[in-house]
C-alpha positions in Angstrom: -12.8 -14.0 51.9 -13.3 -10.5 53.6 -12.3 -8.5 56.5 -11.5 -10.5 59.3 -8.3 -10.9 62.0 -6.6 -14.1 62.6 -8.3 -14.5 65.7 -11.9 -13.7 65.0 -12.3 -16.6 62.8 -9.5 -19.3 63.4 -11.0 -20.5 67.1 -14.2 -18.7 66.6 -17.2 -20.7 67.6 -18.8 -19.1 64.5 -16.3 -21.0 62.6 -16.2 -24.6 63.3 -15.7 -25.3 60.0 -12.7 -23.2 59.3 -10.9 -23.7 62.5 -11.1 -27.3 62.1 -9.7 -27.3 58.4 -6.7 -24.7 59.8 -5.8 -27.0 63.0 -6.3 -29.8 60.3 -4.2 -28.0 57.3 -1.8 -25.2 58.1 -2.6 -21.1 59.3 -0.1 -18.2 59.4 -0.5 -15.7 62.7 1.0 -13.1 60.8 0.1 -12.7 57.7 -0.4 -9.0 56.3 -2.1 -6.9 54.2 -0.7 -5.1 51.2 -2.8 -2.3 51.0 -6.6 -0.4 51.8 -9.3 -1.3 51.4 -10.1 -4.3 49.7 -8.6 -4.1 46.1 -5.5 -3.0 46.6 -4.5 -6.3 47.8 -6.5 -8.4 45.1 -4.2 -6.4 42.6 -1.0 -7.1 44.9 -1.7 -10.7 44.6 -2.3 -11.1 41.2 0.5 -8.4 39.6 2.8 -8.0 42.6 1.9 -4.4 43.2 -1.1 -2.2 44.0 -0.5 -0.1 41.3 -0.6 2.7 43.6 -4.8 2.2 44.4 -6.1 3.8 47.7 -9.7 2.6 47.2 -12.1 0.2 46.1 -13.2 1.9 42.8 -14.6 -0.4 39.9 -12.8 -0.8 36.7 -14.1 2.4 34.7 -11.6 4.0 37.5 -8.8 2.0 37.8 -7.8 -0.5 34.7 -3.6 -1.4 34.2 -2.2 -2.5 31.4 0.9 -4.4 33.8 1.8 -8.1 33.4 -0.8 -10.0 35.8 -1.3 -13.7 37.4 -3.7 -14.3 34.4 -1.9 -13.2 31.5 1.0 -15.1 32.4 -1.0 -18.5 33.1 -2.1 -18.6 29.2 1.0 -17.2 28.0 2.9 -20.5 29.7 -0.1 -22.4 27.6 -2.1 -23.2 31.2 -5.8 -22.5 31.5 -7.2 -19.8 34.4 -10.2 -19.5 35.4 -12.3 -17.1 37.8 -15.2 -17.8 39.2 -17.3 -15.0 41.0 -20.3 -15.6 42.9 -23.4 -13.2 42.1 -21.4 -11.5 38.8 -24.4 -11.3 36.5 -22.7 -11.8 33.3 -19.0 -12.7 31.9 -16.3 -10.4 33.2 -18.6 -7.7 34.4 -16.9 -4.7 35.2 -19.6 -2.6 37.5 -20.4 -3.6 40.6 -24.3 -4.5 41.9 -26.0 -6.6 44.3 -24.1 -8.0 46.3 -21.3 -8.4 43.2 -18.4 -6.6 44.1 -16.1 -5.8 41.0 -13.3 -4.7 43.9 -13.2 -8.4 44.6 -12.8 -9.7 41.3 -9.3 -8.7 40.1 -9.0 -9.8 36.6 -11.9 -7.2 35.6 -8.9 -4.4 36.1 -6.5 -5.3 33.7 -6.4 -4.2 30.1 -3.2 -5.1 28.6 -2.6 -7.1 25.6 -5.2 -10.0 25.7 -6.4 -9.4 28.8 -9.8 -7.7 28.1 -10.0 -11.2 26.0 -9.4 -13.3 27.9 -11.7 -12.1 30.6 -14.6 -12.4 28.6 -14.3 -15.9 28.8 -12.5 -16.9 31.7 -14.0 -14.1 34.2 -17.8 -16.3 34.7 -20.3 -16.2 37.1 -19.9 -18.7 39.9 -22.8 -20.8 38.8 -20.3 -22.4 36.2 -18.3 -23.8 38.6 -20.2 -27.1 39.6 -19.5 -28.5 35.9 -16.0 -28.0 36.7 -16.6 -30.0 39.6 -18.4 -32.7 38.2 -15.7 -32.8 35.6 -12.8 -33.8 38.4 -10.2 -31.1 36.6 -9.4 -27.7 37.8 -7.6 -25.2 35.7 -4.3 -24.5 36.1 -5.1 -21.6 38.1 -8.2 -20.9 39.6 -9.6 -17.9 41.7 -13.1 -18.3 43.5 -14.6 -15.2 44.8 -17.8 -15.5 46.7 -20.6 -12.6 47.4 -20.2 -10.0 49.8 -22.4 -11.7 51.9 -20.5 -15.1 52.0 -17.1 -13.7 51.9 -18.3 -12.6 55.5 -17.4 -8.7 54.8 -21.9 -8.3 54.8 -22.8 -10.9 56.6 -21.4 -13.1 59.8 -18.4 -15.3 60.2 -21.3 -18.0 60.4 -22.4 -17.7 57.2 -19.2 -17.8 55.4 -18.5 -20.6 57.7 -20.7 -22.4 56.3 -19.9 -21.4 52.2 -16.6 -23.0 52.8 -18.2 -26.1 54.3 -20.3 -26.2 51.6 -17.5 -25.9 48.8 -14.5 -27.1 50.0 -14.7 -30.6 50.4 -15.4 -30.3 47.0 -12.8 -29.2 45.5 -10.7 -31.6 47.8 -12.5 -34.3 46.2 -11.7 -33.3 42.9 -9.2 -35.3 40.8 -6.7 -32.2 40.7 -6.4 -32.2 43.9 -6.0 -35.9 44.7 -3.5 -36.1 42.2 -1.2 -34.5 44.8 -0.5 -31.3 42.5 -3.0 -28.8 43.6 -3.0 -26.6 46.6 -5.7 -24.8 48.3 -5.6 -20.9 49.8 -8.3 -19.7 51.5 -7.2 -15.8 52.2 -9.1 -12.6 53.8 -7.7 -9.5 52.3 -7.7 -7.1 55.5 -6.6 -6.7 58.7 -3.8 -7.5 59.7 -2.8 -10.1 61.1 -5.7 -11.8 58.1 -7.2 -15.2 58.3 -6.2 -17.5 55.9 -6.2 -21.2 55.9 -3.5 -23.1 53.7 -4.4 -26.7 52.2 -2.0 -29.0 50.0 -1.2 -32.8 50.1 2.4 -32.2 50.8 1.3 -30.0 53.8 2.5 -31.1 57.2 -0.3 -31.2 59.3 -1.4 -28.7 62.0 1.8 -26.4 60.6 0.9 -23.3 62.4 3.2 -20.9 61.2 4.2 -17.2 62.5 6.5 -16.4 59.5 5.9 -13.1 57.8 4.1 -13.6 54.6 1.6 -11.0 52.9 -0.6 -11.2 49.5 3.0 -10.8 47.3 3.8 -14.5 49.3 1.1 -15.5 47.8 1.3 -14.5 44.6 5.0 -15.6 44.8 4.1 -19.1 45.5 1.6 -19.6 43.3 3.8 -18.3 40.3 6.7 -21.0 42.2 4.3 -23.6 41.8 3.2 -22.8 38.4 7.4 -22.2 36.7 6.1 -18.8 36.3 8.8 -15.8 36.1 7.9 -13.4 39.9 6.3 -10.0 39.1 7.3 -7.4 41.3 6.6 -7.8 44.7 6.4 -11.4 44.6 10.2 -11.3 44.0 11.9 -10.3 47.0 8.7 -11.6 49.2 8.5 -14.4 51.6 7.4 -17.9 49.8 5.0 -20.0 51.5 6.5 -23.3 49.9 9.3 -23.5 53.2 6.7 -22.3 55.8 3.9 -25.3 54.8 6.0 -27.6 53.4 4.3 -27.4 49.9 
């Protein structure tokens, strides 16, 4: 999601939805940014650093050839999937319409096997009711709406109601229910960002003010997965002992 505080969504009448799952689930007060604008911190939380980016630029700018979140998936023999709402095509590296490329991470790296694998695991959003239906989730999977219901076009209410739509979903899946999957539902910027954080082994209502950024996240996702910590994500703050995960 896109460009909002803590505090204007979590207790925002324009998100009901969200500010139930976060008393429901678990929130973090104080959760940072990595970087500006937006990509920066989709790079920090997929290879542990920006790479030194200062903008939102598309791919034919800015493409790294570093060990990433989706490399190392399929190199540990897991699946990864991203799914990107209004990409008009598999693994589309220029942005239009309301597709942002700056919001889809895996377009930007080009290392061994990564241009690859993009071409088939990088798919339009559209593909991600059959995965659904099917009950099983990748190993790793990254969702990335539109700029209008990531909320950084359009209002909090809309994306309010995105999440509404999808989440329960995705809760419903077998992956989830299995007790093995967790859910994080992150803004990129400002700090303090809004983020919601869902898992089975969760304690309820945890609201946390423990210092955690994008590298926290990327650091507990590679925990989660037995996955060796890229950069950052080594000396950042996990949110396994904040949540309870």
């Amino acid at each position: 999601m896109e460009n909002h505080t803590w505090s204007s969504v979590i207790g925002s009448s324009s998100a009901p939805y969200i500010t139930a799952l976060a008393h429901a689930c678990g929130t973090d007060t104080a959760w940072s940014s990595v970087g500006s604008p937006s990509l920066p911190n989709y790079l920090g939380a997929t290879s542990g650093s920006t790479q030194g980016v200062t903008d939102d630029a598309d791919p034919g700018a800015h493409s790294f050839a570093v060990d990433n979140l989706f490399r190392e998936v399929s190199a540990a023999g897991g699946t990864e999937k991203s799914f990107v709402e209004s990409m008009p095509g598999d693994c589309v590296l220029v942005s239009q319409g309301s597709y942002a490329a700056k919001h889809n991470p895996a377009v930007y790296y080009d290392g061994p096997g990564d241009r690859a694998a993009c071409s088939t695991d990088d798919v339009p959003f559209s593909a991600f009711s059959a995965v659904l239906a099917s009950g099983q989730l990748p190993t790793y999977t990254s969702i990335t709406p539109n700029i209008c219901d990531d909320m950084h076009d359009c209002s909090v209410a809309v994306g309010d109601q995105w999440l509404a739509t999808w989440v329960p979903r995705i809760l419903a899946t077998a992956s989830y229910r299995s007790g093995t999957t967790a859910l994080f539902i992150v803004w990129d910027e400002p700090t303090p960002l809004a983020n919601v954080v869902i898992a089975p082994s969760l304690r309820p209502g945890t609201v946390s003010n423990a210092a955690v950024d994008q590298y926290s996240l990327l650091r507990t996702t590679e925990q989660m997965l037995g996955l060796p910590l890229l950069g950052a994500a080594g000396s950042a703050q996990s949110l396994r002992p904040v949540f309870g995960i």
